[in-house]
C-alpha positions in Angstrom: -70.6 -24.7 29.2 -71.9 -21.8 26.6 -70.4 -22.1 23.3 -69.9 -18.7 21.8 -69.5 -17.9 18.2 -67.6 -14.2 17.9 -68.8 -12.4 14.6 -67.6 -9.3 12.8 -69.4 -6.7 11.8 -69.4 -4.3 9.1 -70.7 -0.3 8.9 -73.2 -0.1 5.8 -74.1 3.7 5.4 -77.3 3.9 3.6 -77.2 7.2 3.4 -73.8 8.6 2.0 -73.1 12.0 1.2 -70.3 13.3 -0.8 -70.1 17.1 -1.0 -68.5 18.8 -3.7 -67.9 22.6 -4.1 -67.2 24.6 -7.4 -66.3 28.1 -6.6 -65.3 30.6 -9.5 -64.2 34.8 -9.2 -66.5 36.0 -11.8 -70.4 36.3 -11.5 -72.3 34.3 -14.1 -76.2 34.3 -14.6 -76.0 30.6 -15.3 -74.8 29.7 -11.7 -77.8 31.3 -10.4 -80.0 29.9 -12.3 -78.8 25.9 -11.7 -78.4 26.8 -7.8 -81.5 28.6 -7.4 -84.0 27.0 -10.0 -85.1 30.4 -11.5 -83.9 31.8 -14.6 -83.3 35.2 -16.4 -85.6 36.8 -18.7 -85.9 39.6 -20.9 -86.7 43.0 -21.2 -87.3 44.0 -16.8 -87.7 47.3 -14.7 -84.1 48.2 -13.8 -82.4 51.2 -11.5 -81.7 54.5 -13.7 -78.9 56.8 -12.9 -78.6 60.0 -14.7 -77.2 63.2 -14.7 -79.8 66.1 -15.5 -79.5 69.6 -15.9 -82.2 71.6 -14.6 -84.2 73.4 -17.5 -86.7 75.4 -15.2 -86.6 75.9 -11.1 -88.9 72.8 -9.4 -88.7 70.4 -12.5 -86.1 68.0 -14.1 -87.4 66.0 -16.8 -86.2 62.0 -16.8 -85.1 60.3 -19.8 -87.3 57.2 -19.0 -90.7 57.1 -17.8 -90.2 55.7 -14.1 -92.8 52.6 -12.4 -93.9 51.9 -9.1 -91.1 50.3 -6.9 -92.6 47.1 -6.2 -90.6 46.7 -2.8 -92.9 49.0 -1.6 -96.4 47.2 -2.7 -97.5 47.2 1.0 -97.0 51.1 1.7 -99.3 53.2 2.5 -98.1 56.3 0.6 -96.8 56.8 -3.2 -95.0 54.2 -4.6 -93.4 55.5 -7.8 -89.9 57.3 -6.0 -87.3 59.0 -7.4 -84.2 60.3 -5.3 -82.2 63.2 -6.5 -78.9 65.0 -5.2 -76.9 68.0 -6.4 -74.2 67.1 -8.7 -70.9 66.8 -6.5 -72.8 66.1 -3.4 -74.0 62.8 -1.6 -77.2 64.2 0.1 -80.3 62.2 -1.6 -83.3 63.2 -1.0 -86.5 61.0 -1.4 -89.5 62.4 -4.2 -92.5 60.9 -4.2 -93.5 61.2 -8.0 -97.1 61.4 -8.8 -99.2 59.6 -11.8 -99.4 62.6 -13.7 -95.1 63.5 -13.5 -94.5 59.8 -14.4 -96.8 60.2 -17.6 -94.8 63.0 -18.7 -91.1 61.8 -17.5 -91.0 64.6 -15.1 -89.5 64.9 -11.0 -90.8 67.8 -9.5 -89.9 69.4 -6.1 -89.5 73.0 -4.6 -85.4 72.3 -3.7 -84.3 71.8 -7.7 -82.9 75.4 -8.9 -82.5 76.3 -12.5 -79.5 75.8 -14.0 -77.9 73.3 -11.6 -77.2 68.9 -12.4 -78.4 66.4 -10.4 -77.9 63.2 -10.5 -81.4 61.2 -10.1 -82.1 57.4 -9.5 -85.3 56.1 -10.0 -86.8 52.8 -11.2 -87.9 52.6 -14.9 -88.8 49.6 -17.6 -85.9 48.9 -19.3 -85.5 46.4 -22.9 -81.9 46.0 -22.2 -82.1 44.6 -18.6 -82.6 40.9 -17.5 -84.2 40.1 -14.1 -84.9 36.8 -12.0 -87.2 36.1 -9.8 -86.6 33.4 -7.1 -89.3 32.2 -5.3 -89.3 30.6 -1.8 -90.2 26.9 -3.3 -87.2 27.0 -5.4 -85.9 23.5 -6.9 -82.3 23.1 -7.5 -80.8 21.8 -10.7 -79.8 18.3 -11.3 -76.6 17.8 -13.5 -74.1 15.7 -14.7 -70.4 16.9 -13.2 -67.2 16.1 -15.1 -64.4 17.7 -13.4 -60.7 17.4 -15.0 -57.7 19.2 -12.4 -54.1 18.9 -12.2 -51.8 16.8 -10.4 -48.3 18.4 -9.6 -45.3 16.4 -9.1 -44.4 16.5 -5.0 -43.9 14.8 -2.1 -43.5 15.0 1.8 -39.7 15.3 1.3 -40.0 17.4 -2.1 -42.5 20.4 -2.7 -43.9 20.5 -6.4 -41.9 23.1 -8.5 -44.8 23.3 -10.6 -44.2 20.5 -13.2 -47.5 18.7 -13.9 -47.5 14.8 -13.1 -50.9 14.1 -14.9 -54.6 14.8 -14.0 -58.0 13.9 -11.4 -60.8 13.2 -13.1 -64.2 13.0 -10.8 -67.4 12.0 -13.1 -70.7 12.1 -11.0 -73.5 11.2 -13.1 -75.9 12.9 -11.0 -75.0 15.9 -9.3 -77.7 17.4 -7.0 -77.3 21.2 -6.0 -78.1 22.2 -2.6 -79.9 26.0 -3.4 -77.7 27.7 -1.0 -76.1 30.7 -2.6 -73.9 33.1 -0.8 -73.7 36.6 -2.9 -70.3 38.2 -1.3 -70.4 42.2 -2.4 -66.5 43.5 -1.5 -65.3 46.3 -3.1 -61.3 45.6 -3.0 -61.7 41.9 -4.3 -63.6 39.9 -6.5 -67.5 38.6 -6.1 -67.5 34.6 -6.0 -69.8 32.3 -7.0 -70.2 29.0 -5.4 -72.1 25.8 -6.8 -72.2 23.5 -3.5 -73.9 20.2 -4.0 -74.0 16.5 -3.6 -73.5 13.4 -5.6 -76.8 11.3 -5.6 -76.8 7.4 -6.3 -77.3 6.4 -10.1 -78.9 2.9 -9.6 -77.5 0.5 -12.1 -78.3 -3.3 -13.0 -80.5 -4.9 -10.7 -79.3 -4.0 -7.2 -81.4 -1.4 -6.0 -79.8 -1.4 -2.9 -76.3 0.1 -4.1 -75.6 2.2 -6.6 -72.9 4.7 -7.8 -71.8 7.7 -6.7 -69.2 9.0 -9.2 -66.0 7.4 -10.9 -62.8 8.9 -10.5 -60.1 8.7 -13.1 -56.4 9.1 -12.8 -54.2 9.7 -15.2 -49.8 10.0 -14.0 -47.6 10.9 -17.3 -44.9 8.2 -17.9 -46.4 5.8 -15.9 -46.8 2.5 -17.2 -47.7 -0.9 -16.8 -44.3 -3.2 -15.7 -46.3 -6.5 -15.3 -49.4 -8.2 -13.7 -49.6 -10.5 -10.8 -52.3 -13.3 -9.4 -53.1 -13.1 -6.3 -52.8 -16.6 -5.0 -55.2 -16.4 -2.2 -57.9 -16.3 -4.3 -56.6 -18.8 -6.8 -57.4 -22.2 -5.3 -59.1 -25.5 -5.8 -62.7 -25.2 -5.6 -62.9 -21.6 -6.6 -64.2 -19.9 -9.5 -62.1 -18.4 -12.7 -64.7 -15.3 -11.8 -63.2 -15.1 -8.2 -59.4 -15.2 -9.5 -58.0 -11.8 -8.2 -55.2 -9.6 -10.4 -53.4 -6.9 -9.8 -51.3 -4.6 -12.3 -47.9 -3.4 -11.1 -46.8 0.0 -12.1 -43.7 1.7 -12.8 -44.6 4.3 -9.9 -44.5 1.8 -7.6 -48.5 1.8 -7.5 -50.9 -1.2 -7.3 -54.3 -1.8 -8.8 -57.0 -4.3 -9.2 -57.2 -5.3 -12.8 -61.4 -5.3 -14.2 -62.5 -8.3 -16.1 -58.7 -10.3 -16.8 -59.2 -13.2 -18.6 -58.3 -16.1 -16.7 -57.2 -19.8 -18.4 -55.1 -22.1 -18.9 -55.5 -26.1 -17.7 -56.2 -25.1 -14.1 -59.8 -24.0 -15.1 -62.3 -27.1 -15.4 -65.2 -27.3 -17.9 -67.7 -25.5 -15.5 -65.2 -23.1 -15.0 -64.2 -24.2 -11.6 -60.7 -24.3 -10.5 -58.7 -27.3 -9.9 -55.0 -28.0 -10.0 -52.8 -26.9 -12.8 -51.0 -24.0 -14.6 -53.5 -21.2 -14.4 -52.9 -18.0 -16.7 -54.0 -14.7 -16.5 -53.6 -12.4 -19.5 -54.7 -8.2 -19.0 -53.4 -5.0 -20.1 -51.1 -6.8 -22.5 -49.4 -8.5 -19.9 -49.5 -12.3 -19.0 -48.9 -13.7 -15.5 -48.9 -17.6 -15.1 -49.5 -19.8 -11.6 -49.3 -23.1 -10.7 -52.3 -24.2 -8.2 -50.7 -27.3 -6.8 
């Protein structure tokens, strides 16, 4: 004969991963710089656009004094460019500007005629521009996430009409961002920014094996607490006051374990063991009583 012993098992996952997106409509500098570990400085070389009038055939003379386009640091050819068009017309043409023109804020070619506008784009220093530079070993902020939505009244047999219940709120205390950043350039709708990231362990206490992830808080309006209740399979001779199990009973019909209820009465022995006798449990302004026979 082979005696057997059947076992359960449980699924520990070492390595958990809860992924949390932020998405807003409107571009800001500050989401860049957390998802992309760069930030924004002052005074950079920005794109011109102007509108010039041609004072002399061949010439137009720029309002800034235009720089190399540093795109083009591995070309063989002139690097400071300048692209002009005839006002009302969408033909650029490319103008390699020379040292000398850039000196004197000039863009010269044979096809400008006196007397007509252009518009010109070229690149020049600018104090009122900010620029930042992200580079290929980029490291991704670290924050701390506190995130308060809405809860709408609703259920499967009633849609919400809109009246607020209460709010969600998710606290992670450490809130690691991924450095993916998706830039979405649509002319008929608006340019999102996402934040994607994931919630990394805080280790607390002396278990360096578990730690936590975030804390979630919900808050219903109008509920409250009817009454509490001890659970009696954990209230038994033998036990201990610490393993005593209480729940709270809400007026939504909802059930939750109550943290740190103080447990008494004669039922709990010296050493804090139970034994048999009227034990009370007293939380949230509420008082439950059970006999342990």
């Amino acid at each position: 004969m082979v005696n057997r012993k059947w076992l359960s098992s449980t699924n520990f996952f070492h390595d958990p991963a809860v992924a949390i997106t932020l998405t807003d409509i409107l571009f800001k500098e500050g989401y860049v710089e957390a998802q992309l570990g760069t930030s924004f400085t002052a005074s950079a070389e920005a794109y011109q656009s102007e509108t010039i009038k041609a004072k002399e055939a061949g010439k137009l003379e720029l309002s800034k004094t235009p720089v190399d386009l540093g795109v083009l640091k591995c070309s063989d050819g002139g690097t400071i460019i300048a692209w002009y068009s005839e006002e009302g017309k969408d033909d650029y043409k490319a103008v390699i500007i020379s040292a000398v023109d850039a000196g004197t804020k000039t863009l010269s070619d044979s096809g400008i005629e006196n007397g007509k506008t252009y518009c010109v784009r070229y690149l020049a220093s600018d104090n009122n521009a900010l620029e930042a530079i992200v580079k290929s070993d980029m490291i991704p902020h670290e924050l701390a996430l506190i995130i308060t939505v809405p809860i709408f009244a609703g259920d499967a047999c009633a849609a919400s009409k809109g009246s607020k219940a209460g709010t969600l709120t998710f606290e992670v205390p450490r809130f690691q961002l991924d450095g993916g950043q998706e830039f979405t350039f649509n002319m008929s709708s608006n340019a999102p920014m996402n934040l994607n990231g994931t919630a990394m362990v805080m280790t607390e206490g002396c278990d360096v094996n578990s730690g936590k992830l975030f804390r979630m808080v919900e808050v219903i309006e109008g509920r409250v607490v009817e009454g509490i209740m001890i659970d009696e399979a954990t209230a038994k001779v033998g036990a201990s006051k610490e393993d005593v199990v209480v729940y709270a009973l809400y007026s939504d019909k909802k059930i939750a374990v109550v943290n740190n209820p103080e447990i008494g009465g004669a039922a709990v022995g010296d050493n804090g063991i139970l034994q048999k006798g009227e034990l009370t449990a007293t939380a949230l302004g509420k008082t439950a009583n059970y006999t342990i026979a």
